[in-house]
C-alpha positions in Angstrom: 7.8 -6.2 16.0 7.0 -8.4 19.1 9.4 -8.9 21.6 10.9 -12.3 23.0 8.1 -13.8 25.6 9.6 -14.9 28.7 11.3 -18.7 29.4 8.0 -21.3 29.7 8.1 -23.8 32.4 7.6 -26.5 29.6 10.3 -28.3 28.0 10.5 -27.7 24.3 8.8 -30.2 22.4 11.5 -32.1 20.3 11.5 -32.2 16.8 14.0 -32.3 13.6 14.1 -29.2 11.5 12.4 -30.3 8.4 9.2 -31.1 10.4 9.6 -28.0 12.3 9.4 -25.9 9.0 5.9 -28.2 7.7 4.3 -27.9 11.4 4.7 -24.0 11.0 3.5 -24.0 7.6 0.2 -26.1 8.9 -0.6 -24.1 11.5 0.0 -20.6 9.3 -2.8 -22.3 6.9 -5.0 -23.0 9.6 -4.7 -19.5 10.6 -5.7 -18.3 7.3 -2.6 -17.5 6.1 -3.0 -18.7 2.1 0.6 -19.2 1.8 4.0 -19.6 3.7 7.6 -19.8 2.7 10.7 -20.5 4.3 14.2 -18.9 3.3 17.7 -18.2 5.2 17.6 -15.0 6.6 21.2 -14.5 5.9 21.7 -13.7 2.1 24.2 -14.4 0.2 26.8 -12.2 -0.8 25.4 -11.4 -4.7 21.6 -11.2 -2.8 22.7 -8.5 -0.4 24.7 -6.8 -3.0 22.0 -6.2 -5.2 19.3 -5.4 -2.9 21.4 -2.6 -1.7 22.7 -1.7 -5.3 18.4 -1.4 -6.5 17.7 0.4 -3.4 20.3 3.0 -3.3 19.8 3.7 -7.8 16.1 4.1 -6.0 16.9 7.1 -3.5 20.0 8.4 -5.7 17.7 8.7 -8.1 15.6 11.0 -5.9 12.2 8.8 -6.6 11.5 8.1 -3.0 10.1 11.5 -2.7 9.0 13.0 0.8 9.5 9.0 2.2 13.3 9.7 3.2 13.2 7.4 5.7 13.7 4.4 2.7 17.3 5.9 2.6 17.7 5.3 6.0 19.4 2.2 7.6 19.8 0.6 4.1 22.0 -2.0 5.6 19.6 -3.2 7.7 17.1 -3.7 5.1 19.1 -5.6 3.1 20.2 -8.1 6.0 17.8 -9.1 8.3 20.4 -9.9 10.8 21.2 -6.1 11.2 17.8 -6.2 12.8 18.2 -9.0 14.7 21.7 -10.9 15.0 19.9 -14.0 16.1 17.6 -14.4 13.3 19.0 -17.3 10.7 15.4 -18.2 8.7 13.0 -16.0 7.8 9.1 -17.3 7.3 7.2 -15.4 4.7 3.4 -15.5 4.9 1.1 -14.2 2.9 -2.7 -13.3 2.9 -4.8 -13.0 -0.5 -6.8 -10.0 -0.7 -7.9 -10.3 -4.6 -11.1 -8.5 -5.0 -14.2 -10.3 -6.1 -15.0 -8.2 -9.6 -12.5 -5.8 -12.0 -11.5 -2.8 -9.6 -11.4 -0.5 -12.8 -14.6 -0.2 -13.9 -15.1 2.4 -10.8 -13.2 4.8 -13.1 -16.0 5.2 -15.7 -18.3 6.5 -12.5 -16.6 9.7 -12.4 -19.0 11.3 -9.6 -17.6 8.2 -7.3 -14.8 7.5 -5.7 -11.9 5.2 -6.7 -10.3 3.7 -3.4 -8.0 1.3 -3.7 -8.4 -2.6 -2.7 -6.6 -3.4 -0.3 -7.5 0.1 1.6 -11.9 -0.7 1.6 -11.9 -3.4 4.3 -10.3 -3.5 7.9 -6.5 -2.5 7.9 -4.4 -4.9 6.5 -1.6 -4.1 9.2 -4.2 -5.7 12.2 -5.1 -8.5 10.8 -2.0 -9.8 9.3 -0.5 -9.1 13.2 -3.2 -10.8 15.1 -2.6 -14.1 12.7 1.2 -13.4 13.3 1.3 -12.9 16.7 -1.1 -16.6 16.9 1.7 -18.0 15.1 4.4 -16.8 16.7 2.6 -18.0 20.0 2.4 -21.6 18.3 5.9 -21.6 18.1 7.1 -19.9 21.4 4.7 -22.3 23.0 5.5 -25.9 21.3 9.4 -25.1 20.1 10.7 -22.4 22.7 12.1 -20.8 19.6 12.6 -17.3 19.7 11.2 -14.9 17.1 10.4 -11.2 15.6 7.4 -11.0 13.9 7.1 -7.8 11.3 4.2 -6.3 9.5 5.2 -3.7 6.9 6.9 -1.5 9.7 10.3 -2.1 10.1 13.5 -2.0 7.7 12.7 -5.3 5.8 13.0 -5.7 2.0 10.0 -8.2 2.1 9.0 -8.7 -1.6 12.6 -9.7 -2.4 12.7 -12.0 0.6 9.5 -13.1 -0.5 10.7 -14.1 -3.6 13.5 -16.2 -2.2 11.2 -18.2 0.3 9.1 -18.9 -3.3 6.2 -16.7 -2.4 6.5 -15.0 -6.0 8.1 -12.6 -8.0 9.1 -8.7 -7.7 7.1 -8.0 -11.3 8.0 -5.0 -13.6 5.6 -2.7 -11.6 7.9 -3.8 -8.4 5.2 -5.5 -7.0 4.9 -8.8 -5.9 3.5 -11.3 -8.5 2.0 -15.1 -7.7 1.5 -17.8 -10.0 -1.6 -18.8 -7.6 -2.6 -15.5 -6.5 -1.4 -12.7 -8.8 -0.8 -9.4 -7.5 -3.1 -9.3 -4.6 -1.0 -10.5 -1.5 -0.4 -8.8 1.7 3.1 -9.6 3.2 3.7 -10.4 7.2 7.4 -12.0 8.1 8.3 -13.7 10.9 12.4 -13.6 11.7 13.4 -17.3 13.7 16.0 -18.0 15.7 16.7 -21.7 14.0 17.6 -22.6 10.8 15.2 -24.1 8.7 15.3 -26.2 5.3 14.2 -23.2 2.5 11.6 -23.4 -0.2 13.0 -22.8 -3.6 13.2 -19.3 -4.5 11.0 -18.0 -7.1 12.3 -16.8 -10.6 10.5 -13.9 -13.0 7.3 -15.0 -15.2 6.8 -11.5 -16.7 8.7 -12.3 -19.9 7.9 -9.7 -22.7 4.1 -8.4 -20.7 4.1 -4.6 -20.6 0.5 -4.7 -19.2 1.5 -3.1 -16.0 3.9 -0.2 -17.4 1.7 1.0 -20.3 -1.7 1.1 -18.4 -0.2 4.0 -15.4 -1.9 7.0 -16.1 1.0 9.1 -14.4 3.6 6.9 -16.5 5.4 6.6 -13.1 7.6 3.5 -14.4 10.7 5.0 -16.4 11.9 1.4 -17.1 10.7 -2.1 -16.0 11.1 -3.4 -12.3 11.7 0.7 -11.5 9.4 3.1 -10.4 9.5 6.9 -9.4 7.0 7.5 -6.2 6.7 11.0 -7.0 4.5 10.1 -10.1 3.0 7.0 -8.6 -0.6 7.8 -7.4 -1.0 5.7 -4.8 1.9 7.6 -3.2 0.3 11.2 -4.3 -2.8 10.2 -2.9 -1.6 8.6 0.6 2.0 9.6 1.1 2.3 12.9 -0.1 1.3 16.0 2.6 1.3 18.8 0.1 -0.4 19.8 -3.1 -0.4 17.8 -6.1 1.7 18.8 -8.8 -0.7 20.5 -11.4 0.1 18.8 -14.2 -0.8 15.4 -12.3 -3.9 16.2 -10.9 -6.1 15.5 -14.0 -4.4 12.7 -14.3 -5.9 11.4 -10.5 -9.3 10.4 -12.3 -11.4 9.9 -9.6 -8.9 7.8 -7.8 -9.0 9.4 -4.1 -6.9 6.6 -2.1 -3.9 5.0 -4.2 -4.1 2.8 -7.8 -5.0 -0.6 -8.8 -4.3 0.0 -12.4 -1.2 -1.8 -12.3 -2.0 -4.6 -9.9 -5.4 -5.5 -11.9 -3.9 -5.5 -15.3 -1.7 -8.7 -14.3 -2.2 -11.7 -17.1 -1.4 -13.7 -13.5 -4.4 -12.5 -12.0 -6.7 -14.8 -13.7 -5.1 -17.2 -11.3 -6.6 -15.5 -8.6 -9.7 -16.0 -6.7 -11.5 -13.9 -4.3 -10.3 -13.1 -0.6 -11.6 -15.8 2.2 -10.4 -13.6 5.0 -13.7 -11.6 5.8 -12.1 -9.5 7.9 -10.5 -7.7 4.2 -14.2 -8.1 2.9 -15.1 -4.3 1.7 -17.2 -2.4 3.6 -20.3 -0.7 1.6 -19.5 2.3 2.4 -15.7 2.3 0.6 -17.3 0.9 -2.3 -17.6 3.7 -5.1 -18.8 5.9 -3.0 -20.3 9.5 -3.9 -17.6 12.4 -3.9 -20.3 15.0 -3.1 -20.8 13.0 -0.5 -16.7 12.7 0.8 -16.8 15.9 0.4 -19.2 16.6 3.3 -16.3 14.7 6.0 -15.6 16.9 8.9 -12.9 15.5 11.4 -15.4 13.4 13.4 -17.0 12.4 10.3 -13.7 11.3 8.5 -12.7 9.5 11.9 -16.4 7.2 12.4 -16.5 6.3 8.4 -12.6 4.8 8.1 -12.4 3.5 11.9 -10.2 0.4 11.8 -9.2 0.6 8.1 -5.5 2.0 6.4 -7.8 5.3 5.2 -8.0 6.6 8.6 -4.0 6.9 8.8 -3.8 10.2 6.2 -6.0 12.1 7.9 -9.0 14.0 7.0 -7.5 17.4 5.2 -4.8 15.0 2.9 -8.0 12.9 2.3 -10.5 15.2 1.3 -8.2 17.0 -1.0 -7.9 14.1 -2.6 -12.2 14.1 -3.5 -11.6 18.1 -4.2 -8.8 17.1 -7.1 -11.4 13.8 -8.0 -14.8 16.3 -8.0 -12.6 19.0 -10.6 -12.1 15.7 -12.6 -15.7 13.9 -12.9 -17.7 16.8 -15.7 -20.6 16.1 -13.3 -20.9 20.0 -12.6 -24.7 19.6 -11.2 -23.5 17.4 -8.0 -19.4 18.5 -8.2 -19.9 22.5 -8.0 -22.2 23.0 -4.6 -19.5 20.6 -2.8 -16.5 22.7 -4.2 -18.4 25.5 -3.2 -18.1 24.5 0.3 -15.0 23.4 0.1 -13.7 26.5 -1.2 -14.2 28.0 2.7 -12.9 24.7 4.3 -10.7 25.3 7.2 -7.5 23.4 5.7 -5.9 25.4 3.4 -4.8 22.3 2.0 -8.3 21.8 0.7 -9.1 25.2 0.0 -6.3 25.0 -2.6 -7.4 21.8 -4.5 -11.3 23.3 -4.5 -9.7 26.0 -6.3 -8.3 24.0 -9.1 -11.2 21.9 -9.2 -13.6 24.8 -9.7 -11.0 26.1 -12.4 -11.6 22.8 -14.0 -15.7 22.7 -13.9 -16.4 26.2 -14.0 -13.8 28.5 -15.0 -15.9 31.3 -15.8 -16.6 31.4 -12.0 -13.2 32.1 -10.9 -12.7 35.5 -10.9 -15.9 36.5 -9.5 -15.2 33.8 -6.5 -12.1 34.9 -6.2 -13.0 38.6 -5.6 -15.3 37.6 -3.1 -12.4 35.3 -1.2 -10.5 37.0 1.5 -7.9 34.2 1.5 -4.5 35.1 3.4 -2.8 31.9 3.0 0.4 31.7 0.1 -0.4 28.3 -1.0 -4.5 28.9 -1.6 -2.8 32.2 -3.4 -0.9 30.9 -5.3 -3.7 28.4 -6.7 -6.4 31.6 -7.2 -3.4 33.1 -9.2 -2.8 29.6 -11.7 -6.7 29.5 -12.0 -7.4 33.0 -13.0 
């Protein structure tokens, strides 16, 4: 969130709200925004009632998981104006970030490592705020209207806003969906202090498509347009601090940073095209790489290799118990077992305990011997020597 930049010298440039809204929406393009959409950022009465009714069935229902602060300031998140009274239209941008080639077939190399999109080129959360920020200076600078500008960190229900500006649709997988781009968009907003004329709101294209329910390997969807985090692997793998349930871990694959399953299964994907902001472009070394190799990460080594992307944010012990859990999935034993090995003395108990259940899975014969020879102290890594034996 940016704050309001101090009174210019300049005169606002004059100009009728109609062609305010199409300069904004030039200069977004120009920026690299791939598209923009204008709605009221005061809802109507039924909008705000059921954003708050879907979102409270959501943490009633306990599916939010260890991310409690989505029960907090619900209000708020269904009314932009609790974040800012001043703010009457709300600009939607959005930038495509659709990979160039099937992100699935990464899962048939189990000995490498599944990471997500959106998550193997620079973080999302930069470059969407250096384009926002350039846009919001547009304005400040030519219009003297004032402005909040929000990247995925405050209490805004963006995808439903972004469906009313006509960016797309909240699909059965809760996503966003585009009829031009599919389910690869990241979402920016930026609140204004004038009202605008709106783009028409979009309405659902999903129709009967169960594409994106049936394909989730953790079957985190218990009904359409719903979906419980605590099953959801891109939560598991990013959000979640502890262990992995057990019965969910083989279920991981080799996926070590979230899912694309749903997202890439889309029939409106083939309306996509590939990413033109480089800046998104994935980095060689986030594509498929090695476990054995992940493995391997110290601290230093975790924080040089995902510099400047969304990786970096988990930190290295929630990250490389992800490649312990992915390594007791890929039946490569030659290459898995001497980096389980290792990992089985890491420092983090956190790992420790997922090198134990991945050993368990590759070599079970092996785990009483190694687990005579441990002189582990901590209840958790315990506890996982006990479920193993």
């Amino acid at each position: 969130m940016t704050r309001t930049p101090p009174t210019p010298k300049r005169p606002p440039r004059p100009v009728t709200p109609a062609a305010l809204r199409d300069a904004i929406r030039a200069e977004a393009l120009r920026l690299g925004f791939d598209a923009v959409g204008f709605a009221p950022a005061i809802p109507t009465e039924e909008a705000r009632r059921l954003r708050l009714q879907r979102l409270t069935a959501f943490v009633d229902a306990g599916w939010q998981g260890d991310m409690g602060w989505l029960g907090e300031r619900t209000e708020a998140r269904a009314d932009p104006r609790h974040l800012w009274r001043d703010a009457r239209t709300v600009v939607s941008l959005a930038v495509n970030y659709a990979p160039a080639a099937d992100p699935l077939t990464v899962l048939e190399a189990r000995e490498r490592a599944a990471i997500s999109v959106y998550a193997q080129g620079r973080d999302y959360h930069e470059v969407l705020k250096s384009k926002l920020k350039a846009l919001g200076r547009f304005i400040w600078d030519t219009y003297r209207h004032n402005l909040k500008v929000f990247v995925d960190t405050a209490p805004l229900m963006e995808k439903p806003m972004a469906q009313a500006a006509g960016q797309g649709w909240q699909g059965k997988h809760t996503n966003l969906v585009s009829r031009r781009f599919g389910s690869w968009l990241f979402l920016g907003e930026i609140l204004l202090s004038v009202e605008l004329p709106a783009d028409p709101p979009e309405t659902d294209h999903c129709g009967s498509c169960r594409a994106c329910l049936d394909i989730c390997p953790t079957r985190a969807f218990p009904a359409p347009y719903r979906l419980d985090a605590r099953r959801c692997i891109s939560y598991l793998t990013i959000e979640h601090e502890g262990p992995i349930d057990r019965a969910l871990r083989p279920l991981l694959g080799n996926r070590i940073y979230g899912c694309d399953d749903c997202l890439a299964v889309c029939p409106w994907n083939k309306y996509a095209h590939q990413a033109r902001e480089t800046a998104l472009a994935p980095r060689a070394a986030l594509s498929a790489p090695p476990l054995a190799e992940l493995a391997t990460l110290d601290d230093a080594a975790f924080r040089r290799r995902f510099a400047g992307t969304a990786i970096k944010r988990i930190g290295r012990d929630r990250f490389v118990r992800n490649v312990a859990y992915a390594l007791g999935n890929s039946a490569a034993p030659a290459t898995a077992l001497p980096a389980i090995e290792r990992l089985l003395d890491d420092q983090s108990p956190l790992v420790r305990g997922a090198a134990v259940w991945a050993l368990s899975r590759l070599a079970p014969d092996q785990v009483a011997e190694r687990r005579r020879s441990s002189h582990e102290n901590d209840p958790v890594v315990c506890a996982e020597w006990a479920a193993a034996a």
